[in-house]
N, C-alpha and C positions, 0 to 999 in steps of 0.2 A: 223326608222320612229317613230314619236312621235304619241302616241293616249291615250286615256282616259279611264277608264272604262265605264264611261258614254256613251261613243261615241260606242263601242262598247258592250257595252249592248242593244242600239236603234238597231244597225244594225245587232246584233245577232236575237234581236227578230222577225227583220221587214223578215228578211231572213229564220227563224224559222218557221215564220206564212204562208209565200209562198211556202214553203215546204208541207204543211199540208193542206194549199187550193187546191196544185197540187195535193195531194193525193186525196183527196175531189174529184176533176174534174175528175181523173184517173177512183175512181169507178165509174163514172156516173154520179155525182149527182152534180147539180148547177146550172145546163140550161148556158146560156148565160153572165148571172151577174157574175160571179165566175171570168171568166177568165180576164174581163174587170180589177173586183178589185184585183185580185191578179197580173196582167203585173201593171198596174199603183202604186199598192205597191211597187213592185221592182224596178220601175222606180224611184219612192219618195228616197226610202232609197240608191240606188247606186248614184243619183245624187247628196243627200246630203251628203254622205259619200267622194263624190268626193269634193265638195265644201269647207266641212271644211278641208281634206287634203292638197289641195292647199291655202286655209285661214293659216295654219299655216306656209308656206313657207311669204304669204303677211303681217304677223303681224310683222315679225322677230326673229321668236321661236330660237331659238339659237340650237335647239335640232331639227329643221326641216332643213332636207338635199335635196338634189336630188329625192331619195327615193321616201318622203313625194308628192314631185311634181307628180312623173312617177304611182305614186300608184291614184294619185288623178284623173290622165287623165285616168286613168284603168278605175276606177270607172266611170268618166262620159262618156265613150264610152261604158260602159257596161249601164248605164242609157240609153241612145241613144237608143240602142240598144232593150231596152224593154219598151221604149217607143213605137217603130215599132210595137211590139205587142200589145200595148194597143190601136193604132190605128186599127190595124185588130178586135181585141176584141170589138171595141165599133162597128164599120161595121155591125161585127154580131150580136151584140146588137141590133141596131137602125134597120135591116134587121127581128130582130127573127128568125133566120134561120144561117145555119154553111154555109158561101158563099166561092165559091173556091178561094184562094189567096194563091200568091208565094209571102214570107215572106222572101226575102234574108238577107236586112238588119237586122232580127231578129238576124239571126246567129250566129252573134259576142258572142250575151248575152250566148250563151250554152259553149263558151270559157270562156269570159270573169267573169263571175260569180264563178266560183271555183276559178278562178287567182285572185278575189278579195277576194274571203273568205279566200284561202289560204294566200295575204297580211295580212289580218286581223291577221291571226293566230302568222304568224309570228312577229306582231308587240303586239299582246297580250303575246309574251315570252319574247320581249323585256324588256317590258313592269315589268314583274313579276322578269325577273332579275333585273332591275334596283332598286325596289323593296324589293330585297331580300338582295343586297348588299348596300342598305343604309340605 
């Protein structure tokens, strides 16, 4: 699978920075606003991580395979998927209050989110090999 540093440097961060708001939330602290912007970060960065995977299948990378495809639907099902929770999050926003909801469609994302970083990873070795040997 073909990627960039650039590309993954945004999606290292944007994934970095929602690790660290979930912390944030974890001890307590953020009220309502937290959760809102950290699901809709993760939604930004999985969808556009999906988008330009499958963009390099449509431009004609020569270096984008199957892979590049099935990695990029990861990502925007995992998008999907945390987008569901930025729906609930803003509920409880717009309510002020933690309202009871069953959240299925969120699910995916607690799969989907390691399967996409661990893509990532695996394409940031590619990446450093190809790299090393040219």
């Amino acid at each position: 699978m073909p990627i960039t540093k650039p590309v993954l440097t945004l999606y290292g961060g944007a994934v970095l920075a929602c690790i660290i708001l979930l912390g944030v939330q974890v001890s307590g602290g953020g009220g309502f606003l937290l959760p809102l912007i950290n699901s809709t970060l993760a939604t930004l960065a999985h969808v556009s991580l999906g988008v330009w995977w499958i963009a390099q299948k449509v431009r004609g990378n020569p270096r984008a395979n199957g892979g590049a495809v099935a990695a990029g639907i990861i990502a925007l099902l995992a998008g999907a998927s945390w987008a569901s929770w930025a729906v609930v999050a803003w509920d409880n926003f717009e309510a002020g209050m933690e309202l009871p909801s069953i959240n299925i469609a969120g699910l995916p994302a607690l799969i989907l989110t390691p399967l996409t970083i661990a893509l990532c990873v695996g394409a940031a070795i590619q990446l450093r090999r190809r790299e090393k040997s040219a």
